[in-house]
C-alpha positions as CSV (number, residue, x, y, z in Angstrom):
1,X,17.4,6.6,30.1
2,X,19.2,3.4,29.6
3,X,23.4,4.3,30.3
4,X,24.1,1.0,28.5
5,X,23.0,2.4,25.2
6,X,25.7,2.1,22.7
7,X,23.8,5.4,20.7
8,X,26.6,7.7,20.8
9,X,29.7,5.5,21.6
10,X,32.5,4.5,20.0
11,X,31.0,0.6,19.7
12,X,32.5,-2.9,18.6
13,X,31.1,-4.6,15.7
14,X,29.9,-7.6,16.3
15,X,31.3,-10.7,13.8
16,X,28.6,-13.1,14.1
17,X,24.9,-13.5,15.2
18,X,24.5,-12.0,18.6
19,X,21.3,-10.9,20.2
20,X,23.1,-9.6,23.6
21,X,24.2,-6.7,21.9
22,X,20.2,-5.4,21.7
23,X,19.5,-3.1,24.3
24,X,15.9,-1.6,24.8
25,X,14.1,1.5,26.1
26,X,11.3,1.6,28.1
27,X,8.3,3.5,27.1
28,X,6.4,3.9,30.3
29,X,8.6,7.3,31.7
30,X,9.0,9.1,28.3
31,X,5.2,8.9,28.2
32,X,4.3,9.9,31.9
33,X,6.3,13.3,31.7
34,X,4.2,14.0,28.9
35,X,1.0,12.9,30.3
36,X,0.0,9.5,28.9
37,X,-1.0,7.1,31.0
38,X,-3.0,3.7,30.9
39,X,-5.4,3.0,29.4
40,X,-3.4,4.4,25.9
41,X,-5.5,7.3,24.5
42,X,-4.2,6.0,21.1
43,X,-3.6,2.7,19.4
44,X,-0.8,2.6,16.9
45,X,2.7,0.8,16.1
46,X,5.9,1.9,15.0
47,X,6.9,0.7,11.4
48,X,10.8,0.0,11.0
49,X,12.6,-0.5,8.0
50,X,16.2,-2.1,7.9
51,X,17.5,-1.7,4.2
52,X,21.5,-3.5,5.6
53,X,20.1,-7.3,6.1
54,X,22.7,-9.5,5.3
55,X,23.2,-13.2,5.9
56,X,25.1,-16.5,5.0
57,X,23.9,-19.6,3.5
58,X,24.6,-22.9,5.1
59,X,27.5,-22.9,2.0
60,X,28.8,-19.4,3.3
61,X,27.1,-17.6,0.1
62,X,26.3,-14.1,1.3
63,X,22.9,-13.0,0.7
64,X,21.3,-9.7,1.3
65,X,17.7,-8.2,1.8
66,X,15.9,-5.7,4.0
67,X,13.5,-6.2,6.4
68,X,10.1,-4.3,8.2
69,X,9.9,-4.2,11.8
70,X,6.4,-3.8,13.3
71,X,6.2,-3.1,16.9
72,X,2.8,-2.2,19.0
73,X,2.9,0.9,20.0
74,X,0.9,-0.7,23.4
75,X,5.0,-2.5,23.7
76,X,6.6,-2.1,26.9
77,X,9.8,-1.4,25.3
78,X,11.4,-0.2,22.0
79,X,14.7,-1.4,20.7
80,X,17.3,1.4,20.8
81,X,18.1,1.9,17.1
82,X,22.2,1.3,17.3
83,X,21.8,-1.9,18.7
84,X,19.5,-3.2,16.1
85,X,22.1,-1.9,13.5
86,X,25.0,-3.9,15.8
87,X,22.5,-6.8,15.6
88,X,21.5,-6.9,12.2
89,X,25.3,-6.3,11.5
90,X,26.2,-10.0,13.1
91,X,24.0,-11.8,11.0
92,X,26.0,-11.1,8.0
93,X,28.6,-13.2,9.4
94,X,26.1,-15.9,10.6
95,X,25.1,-19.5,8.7
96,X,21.3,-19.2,8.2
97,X,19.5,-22.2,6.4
98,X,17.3,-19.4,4.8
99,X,15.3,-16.1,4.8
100,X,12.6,-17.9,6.8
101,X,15.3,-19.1,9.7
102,X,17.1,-15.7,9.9
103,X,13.2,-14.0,10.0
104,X,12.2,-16.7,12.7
105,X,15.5,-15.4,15.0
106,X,15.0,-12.2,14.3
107,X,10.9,-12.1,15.7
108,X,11.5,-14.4,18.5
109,X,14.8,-12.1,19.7
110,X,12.7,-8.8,19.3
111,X,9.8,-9.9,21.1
112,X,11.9,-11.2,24.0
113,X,13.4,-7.2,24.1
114,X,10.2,-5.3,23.7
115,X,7.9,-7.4,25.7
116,X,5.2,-7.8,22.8
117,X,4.7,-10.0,19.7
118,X,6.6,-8.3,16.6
119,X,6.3,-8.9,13.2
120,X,9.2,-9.1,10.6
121,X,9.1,-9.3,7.2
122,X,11.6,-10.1,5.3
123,X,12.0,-9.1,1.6
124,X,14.1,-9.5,-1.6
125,X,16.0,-6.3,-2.9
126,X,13.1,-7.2,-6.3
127,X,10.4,-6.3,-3.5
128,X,11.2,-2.8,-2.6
129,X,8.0,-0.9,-2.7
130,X,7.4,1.9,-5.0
131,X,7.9,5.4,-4.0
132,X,4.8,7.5,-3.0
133,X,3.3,10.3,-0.9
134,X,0.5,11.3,1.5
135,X,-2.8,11.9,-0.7
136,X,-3.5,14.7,1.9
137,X,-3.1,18.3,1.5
138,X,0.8,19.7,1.8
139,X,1.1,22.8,4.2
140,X,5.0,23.3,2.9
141,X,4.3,26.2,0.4
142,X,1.7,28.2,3.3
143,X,3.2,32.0,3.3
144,X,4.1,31.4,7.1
145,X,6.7,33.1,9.6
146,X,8.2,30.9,12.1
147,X,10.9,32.7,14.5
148,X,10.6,29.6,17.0
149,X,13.1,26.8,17.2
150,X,11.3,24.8,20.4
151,X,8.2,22.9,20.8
152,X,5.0,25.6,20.9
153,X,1.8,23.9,21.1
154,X,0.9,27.6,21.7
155,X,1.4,28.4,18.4
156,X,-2.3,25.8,17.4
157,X,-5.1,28.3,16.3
158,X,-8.4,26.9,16.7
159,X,-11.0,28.2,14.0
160,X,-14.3,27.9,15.7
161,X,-15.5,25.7,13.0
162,X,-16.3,21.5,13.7
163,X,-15.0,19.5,11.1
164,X,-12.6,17.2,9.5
165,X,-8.9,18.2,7.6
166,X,-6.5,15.7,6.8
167,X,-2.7,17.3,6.3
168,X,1.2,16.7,5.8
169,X,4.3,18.4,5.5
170,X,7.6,17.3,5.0
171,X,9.7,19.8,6.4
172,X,9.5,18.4,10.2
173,X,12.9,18.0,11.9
174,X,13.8,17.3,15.7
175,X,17.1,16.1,16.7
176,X,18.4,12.8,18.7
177,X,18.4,13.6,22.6
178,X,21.5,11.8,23.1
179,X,24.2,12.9,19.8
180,X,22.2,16.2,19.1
181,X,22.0,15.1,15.0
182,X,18.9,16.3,13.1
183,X,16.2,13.8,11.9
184,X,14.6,14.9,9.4
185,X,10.6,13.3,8.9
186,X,7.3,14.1,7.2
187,X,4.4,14.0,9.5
188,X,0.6,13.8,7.9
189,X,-2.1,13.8,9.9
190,X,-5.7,13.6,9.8
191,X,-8.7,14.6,12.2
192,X,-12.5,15.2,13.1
193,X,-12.8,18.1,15.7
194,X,-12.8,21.7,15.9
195,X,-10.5,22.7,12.9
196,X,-7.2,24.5,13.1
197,X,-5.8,27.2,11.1
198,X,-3.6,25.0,8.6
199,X,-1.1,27.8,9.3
200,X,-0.8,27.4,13.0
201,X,-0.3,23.6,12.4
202,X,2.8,24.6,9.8
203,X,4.1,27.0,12.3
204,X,3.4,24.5,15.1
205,X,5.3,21.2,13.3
206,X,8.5,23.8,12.4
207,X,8.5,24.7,15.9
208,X,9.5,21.4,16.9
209,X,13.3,21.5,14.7
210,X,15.2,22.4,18.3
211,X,13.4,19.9,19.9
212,X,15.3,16.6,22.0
213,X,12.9,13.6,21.1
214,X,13.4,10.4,20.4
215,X,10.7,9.8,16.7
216,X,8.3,8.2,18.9
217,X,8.3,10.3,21.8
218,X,8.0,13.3,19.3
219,X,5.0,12.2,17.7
220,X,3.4,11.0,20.6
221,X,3.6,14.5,22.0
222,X,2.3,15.8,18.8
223,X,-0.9,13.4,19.0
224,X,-1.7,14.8,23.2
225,X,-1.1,18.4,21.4
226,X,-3.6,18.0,18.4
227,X,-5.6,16.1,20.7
228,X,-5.9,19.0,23.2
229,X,-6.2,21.9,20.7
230,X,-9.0,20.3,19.0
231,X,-10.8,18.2,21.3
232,X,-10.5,15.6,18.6
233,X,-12.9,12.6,18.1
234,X,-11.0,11.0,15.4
235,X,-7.1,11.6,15.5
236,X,-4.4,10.2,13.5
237,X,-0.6,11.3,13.5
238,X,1.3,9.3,10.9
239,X,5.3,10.0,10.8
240,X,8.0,8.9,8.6
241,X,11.8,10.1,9.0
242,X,14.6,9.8,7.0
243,X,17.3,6.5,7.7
244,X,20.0,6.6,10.3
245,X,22.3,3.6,9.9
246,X,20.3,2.3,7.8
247,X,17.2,2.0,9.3
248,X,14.1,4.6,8.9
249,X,11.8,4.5,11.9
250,X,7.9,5.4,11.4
251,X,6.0,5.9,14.5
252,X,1.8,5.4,13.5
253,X,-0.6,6.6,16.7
254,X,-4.5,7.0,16.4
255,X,-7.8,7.0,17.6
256,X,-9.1,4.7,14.5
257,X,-6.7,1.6,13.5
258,X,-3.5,0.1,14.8
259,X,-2.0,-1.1,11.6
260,X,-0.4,2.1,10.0
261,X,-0.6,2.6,6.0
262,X,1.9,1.4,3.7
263,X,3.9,4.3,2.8
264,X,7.3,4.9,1.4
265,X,8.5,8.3,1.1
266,X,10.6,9.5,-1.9
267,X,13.5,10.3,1.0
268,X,13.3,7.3,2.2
């Protein structure tokens, strides 16, 4: 890992526009120790949304949004999430001519980090998207024990039967590698292979509230599990967590698309 993350440290706020305070993290390791290499069994992005977006106007009129972060998931890097806060933060004190500038700085800054084309979109507070919910079966009311507090992919139970299932639940929680806080996330997901108890895959996602992962590494380990206990075809793991610092982070990996669905939870 990075030691010039500012994730927590005590940190300086930054006054004005300043992209040196971005720092990244490279995806390459996190995914060898788990068994990913290239070519990507999975295409996918991860879906970032920034709700503190401020600015000034050329007159010094503040003006405030938020803003959605796409990032491939076939990046070389990922933006560690303080310093996009610290970033963000210095653009409040910066002169922009307008939302299309300050969008323009933004993309050509975050591509420059991650090593990939980004997209940023940048929205008035009328924009914000209506709340909704995974039109998928919930597990979260399954009469199941769980007594496990770590990662189990042992805990899968294959039924013997091909097929598809398409699931969520919104009690998944792991917790950040480097402060040890919970992050809290509901994780659908959707398949064609041999089916699992829906049970186990309850059991299995609780498992994981113990667990040291940054979102994306979490989920990514959660695709090479499903993907191994089914022998999955089609395989989609879609994850959205709750905002730190403002910002909600929603890794997207499958089999099928790239582009992940436009979802906003109602805890988010």
């Amino acid at each position: 890992m990075n030691d010039d993350l500012p994730l927590g440290r005590r940190t300086a706020f930054p006054g004005s526009y300043d992209p040196s305070v971005l720092r990244t993290v490279e995806r390459r390791a996190a995914r060898q120790a788990i068994g990913i290499g290239d070519p990507l069994p999975f295409l996918g992005e991860d879906v970032w949304n920034c709700y503190e977006l401020a600015w000034l106007t050329p007159a010094g009129l503040p003006r405030v949004g938020f803003m959605t972060l796409r990032v491939g998931a076939d990046s070389p890097r990922i933006v560690e999430s303080k310093s996009l806060k610290l970033y963000l933060g210095g653009l409040g004190g910066s002169r922009f001519q307008d939302s299309t500038a300050v969008r323009s700085a933004i993309e050509d800054d975050l591509a420059r980090q991650t090593g990939s084309a980004v997209e940023v979109i940048v929205r008035n507070l009328d924009d914000a998207q209506p709340f909704g919910d995974f039109a998928t079966f919930c597990l979260d009311d399954l009469p199941v024990s769980v007594d496990c507090g770590e990662r189990s992919p042992d805990l899968l139970a294959a039924t013997g039967n091909i097929g598809r299932d398409a699931i969520h639940t919104h009690l998944f929680r792991s917790v950040c590698p480097v402060t040890g806080q919970p992050d809290w996330g509901s994780v659908a997901i959707a398949y064609r292979g041999r089916l699992l108890d829906r049970a186990s895959v309850l059991r299995y996602l609780v498992s994981y509230r113990d667990t040291a992962d940054f979102h994306e590494v979490a989920i990514e380990r959660i695709f090479v599990d499903l993907q191994g206990a089914t022998d999955a075809t089609e395989l989609t793991v879609d994850a959205r967590f709750l905002r730190r610092g403002g910002i909600d982070i929603n890794p997207f990996r499958s089999t099928e698309r790239s582009r992940a669905p436009t979802v906003r939870l109602p805890r988010q």
